[in-house]
BADO-83269 format. One line per field, with one value per residue: x, y, z of N, C-alpha, C, O in turn; residue number from 1. Coordinates in Angstrom, 3 decimals, always signed. Example, Ala and Ser with C-alpha at 12.3 -4.5 7.8 and 13.67 -1.06 7.14 Angstrom:
n_xx [+13.190, +12.850]
n_yy [-5.690, -2.250]
n_zz [+7.800, +7.080]
ca_xx [+12.300, +13.670]
ca_yy [-4.500, -1.060]
ca_zz [+7.800, +7.140]
c_xx [+13.200, +12.900]
c_yy [-3.300, +0.030]
c_zz [+7.800, +7.870]
o_xx [+14.236, +13.409]
o_yy [-3.319, +1.138]
o_zz [+8.465, +8.039]
k [1, 2]
//
This chain:
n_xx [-10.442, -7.860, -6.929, -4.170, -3.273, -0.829, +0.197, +2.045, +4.436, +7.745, +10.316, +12.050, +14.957, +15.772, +18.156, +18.092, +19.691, +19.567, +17.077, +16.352, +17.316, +16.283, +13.251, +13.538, +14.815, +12.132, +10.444, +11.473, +10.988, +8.493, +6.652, +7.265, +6.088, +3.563, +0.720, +0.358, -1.061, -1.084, +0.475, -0.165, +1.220, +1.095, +0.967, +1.347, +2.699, +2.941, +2.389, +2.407, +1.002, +1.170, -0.897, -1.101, -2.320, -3.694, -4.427, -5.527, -5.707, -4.101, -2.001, -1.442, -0.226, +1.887, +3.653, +4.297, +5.982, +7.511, +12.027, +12.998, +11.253, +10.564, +13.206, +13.478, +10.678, +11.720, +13.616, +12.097, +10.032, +12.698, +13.914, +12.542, +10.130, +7.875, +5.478, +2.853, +0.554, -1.040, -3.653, -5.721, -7.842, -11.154, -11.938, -14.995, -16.204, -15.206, -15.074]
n_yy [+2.660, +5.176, +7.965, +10.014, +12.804, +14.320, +17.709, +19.610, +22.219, +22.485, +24.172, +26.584, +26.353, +24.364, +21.475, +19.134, +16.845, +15.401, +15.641, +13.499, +11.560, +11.637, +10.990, +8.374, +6.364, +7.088, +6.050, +3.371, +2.843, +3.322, +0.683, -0.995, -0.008, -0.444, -1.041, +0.298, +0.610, +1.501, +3.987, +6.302, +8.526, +11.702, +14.231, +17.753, +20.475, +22.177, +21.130, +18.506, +15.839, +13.277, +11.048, +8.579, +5.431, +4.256, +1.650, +2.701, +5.646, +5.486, +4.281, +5.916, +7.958, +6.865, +6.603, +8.975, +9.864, +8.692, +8.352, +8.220, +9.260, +12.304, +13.506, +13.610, +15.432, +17.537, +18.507, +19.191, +21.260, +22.825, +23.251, +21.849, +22.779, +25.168, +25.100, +23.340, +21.202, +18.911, +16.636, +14.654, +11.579, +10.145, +6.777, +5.988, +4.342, +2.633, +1.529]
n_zz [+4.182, +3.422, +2.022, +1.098, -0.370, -1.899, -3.257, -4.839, -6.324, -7.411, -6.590, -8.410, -8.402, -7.035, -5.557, -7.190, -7.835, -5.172, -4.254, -5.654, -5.174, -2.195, -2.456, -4.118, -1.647, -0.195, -1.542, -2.034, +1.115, +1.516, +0.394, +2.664, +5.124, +7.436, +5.917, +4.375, +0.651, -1.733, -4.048, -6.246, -9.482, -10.207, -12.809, -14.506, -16.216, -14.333, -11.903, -8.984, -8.101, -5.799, -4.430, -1.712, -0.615, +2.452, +5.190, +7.463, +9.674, +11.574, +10.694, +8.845, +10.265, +11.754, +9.225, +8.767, +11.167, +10.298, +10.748, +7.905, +6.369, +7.500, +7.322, +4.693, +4.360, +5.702, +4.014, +1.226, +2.432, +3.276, +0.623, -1.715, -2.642, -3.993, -2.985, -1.156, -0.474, +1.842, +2.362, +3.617, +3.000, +2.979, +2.550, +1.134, -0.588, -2.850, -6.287]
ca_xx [-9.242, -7.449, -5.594, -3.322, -3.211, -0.104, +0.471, +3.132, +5.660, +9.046, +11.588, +12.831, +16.397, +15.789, +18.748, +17.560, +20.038, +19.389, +15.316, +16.040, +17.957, +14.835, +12.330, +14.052, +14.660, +10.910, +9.467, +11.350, +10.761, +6.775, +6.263, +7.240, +5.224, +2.220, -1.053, +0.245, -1.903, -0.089, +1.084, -0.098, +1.435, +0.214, +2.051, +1.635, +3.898, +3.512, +2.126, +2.785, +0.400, +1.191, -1.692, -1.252, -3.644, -3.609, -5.456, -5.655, -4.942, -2.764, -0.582, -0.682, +0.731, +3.700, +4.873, +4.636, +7.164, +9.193, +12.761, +13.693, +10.001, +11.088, +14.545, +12.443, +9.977, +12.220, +14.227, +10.994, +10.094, +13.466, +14.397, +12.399, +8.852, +7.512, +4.386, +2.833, -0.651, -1.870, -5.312, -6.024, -9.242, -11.165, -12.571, -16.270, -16.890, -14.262, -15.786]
ca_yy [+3.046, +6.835, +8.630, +10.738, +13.417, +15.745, +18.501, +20.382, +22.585, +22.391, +25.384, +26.813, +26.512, +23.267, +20.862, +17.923, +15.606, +15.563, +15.641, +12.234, +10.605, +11.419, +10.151, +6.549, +6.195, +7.093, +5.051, +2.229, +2.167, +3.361, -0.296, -1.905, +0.580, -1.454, -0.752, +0.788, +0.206, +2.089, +5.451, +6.501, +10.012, +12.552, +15.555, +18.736, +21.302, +23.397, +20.638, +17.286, +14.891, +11.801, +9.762, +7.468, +4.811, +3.102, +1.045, +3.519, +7.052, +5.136, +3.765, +7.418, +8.938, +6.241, +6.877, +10.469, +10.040, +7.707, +9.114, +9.151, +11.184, +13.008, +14.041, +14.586, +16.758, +19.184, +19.047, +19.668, +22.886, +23.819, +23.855, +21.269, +22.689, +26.071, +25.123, +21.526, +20.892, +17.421, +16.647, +13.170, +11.623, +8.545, +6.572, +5.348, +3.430, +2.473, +0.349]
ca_zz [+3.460, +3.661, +0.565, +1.540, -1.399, -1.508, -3.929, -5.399, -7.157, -7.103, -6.477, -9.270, -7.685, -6.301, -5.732, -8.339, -7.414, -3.205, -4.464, -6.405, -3.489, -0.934, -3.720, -4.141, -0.581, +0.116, -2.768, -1.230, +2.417, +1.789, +0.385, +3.627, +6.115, +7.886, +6.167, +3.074, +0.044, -2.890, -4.701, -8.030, -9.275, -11.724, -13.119, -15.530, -16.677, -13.421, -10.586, -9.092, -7.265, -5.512, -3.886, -1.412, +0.112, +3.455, +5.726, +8.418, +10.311, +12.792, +9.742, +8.150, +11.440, +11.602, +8.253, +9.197, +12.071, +9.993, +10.466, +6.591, +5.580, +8.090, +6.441, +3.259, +4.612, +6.112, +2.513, +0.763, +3.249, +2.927, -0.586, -2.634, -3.084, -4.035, -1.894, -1.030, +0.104, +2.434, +2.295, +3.690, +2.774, +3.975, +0.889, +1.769, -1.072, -4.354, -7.309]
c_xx [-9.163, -6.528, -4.989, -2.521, -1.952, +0.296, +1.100, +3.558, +6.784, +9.481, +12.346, +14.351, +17.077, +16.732, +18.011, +18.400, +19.818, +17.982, +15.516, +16.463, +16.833, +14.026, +12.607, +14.022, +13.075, +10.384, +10.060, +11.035, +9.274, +6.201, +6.564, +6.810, +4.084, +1.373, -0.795, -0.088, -1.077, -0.064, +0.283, +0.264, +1.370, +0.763, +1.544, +2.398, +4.059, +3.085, +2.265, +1.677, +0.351, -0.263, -1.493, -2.322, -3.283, -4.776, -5.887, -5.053, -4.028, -1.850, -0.279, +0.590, +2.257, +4.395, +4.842, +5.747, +7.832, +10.588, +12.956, +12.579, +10.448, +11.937, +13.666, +12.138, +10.336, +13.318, +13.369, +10.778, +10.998, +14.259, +13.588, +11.272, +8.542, +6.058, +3.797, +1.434, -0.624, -2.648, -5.122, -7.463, -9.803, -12.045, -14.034, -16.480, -15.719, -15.051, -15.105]
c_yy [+4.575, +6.840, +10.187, +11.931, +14.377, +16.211, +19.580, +20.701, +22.714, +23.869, +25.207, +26.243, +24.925, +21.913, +19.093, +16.684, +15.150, +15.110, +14.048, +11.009, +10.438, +10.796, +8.711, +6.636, +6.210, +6.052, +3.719, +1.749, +2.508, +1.702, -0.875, -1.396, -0.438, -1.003, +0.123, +0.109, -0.271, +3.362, +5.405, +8.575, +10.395, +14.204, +16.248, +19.403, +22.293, +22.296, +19.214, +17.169, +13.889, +11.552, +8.569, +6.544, +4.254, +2.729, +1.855, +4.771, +6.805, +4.848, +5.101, +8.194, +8.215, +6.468, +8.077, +10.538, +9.023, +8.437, +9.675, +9.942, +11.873, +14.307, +14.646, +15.354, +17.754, +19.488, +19.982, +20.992, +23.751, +24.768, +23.601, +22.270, +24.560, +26.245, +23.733, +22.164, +19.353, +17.549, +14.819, +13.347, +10.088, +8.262, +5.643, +3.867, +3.275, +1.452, +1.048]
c_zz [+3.433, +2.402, +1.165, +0.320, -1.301, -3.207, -4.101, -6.446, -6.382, -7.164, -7.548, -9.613, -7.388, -6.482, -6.564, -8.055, -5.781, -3.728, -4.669, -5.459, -2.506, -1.829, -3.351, -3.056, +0.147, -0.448, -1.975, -0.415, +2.156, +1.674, +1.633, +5.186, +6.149, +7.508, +4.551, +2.097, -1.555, -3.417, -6.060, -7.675, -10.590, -11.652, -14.417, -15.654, -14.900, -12.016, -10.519, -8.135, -7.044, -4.458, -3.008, -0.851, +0.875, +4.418, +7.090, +8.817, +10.990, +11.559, +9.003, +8.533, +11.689, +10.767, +8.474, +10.110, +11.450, +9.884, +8.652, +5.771, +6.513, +7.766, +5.393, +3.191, +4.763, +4.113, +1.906, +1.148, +2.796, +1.972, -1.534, -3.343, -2.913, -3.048, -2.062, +0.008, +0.600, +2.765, +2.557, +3.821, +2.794, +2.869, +1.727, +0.887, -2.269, -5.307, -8.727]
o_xx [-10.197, -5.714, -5.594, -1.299, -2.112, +0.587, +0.727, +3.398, +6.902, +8.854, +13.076, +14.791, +18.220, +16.368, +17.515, +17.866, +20.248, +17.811, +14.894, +15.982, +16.478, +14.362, +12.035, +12.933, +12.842, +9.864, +9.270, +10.714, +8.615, +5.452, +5.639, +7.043, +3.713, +0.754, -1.706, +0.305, -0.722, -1.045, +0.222, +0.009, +1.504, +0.883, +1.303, +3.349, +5.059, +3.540, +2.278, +1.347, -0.350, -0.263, -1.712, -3.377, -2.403, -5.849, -6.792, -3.937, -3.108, -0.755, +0.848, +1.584, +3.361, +5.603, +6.006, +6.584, +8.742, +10.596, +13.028, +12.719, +11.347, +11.673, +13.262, +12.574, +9.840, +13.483, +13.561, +11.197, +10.811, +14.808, +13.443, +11.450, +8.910, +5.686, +4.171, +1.341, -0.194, -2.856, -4.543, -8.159, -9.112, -12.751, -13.960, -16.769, -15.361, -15.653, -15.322]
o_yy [+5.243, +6.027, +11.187, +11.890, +15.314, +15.440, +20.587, +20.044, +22.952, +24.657, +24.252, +25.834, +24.474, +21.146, +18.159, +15.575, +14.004, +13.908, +13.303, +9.907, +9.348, +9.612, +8.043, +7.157, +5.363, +5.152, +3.028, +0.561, +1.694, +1.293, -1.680, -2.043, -1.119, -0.343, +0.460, -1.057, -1.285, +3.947, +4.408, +9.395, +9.803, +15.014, +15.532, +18.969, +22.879, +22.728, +18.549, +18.116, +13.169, +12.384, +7.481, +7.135, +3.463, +3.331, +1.311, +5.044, +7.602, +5.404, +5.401, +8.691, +8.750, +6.607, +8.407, +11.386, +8.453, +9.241, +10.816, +10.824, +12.396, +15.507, +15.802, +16.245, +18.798, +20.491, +21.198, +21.905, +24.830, +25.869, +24.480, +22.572, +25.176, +27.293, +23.009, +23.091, +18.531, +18.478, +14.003, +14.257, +9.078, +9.093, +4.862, +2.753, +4.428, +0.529, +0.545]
o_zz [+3.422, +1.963, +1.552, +0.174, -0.519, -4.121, -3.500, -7.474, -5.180, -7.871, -7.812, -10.688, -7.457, -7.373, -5.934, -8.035, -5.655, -3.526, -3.911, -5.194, -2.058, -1.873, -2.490, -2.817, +1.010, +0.213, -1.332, -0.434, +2.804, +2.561, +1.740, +6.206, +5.194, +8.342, +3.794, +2.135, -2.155, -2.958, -6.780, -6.793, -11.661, -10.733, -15.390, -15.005, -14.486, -10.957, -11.555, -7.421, -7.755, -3.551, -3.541, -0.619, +0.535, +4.460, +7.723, +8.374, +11.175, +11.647, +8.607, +8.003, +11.782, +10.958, +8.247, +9.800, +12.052, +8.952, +8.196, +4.923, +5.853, +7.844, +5.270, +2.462, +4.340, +3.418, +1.898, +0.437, +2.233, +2.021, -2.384, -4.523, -1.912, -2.521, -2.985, +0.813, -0.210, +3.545, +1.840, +4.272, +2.663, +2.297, +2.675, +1.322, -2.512, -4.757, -9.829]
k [1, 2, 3, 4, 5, 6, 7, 8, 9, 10, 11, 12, 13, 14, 15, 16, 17, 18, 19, 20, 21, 22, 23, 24, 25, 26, 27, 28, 29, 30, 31, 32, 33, 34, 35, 36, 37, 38, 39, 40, 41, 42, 43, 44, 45, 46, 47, 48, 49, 50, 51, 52, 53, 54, 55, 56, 57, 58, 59, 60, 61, 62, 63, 64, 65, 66, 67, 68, 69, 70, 71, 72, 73, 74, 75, 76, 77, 78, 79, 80, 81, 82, 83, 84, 85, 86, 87, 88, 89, 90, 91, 92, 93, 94, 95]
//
């Protein structure tokens, strides 16, 4: 199993309604990617972190070229996120 950690802030500026549109649209189609696990997301006053888990690097890299993350991503870059870290990480052991 792989978690797929990303971390962020948002842009001050940052169109809020466009953000909430990519969101839902993501949140929906991630459940029906091959190999996806699930999301948990965790937030303070200045940072966000979603989590995902899947069954492999090959199923990471497809939802990576899925057209609508795609769309997202370049939103994100272009307006959403003051800066964004991905850190994928391969889980050895969970209990």
């Amino acid at each position: 199993m792989y978690a797929v950690i990303f971390t962020y802030q948002f842009n001050p500026g940052m169109p809020n309604e466009e953000y909430k549109h990519h969101s839902k649209t993501l949140n929906n189609s991630v459940k029906d990617q091959k190999g996806f696990i699930k999301v948990k997301d965790f937030s303070n006053d200045e940072e966000k972190v979603s989590i995902s888990y899947w069954e492999t690097l090959e199923d990471i890299a497809k939802w990576s070229a899925d057209n609508g993350h795609i769309i997202a991503k370049q939103f994100g870059k272009e307006q959403g996120y003051a800066y964004y870290t991905v850190e994928i990480s391969h889980i050895v052991k969970s209990y």
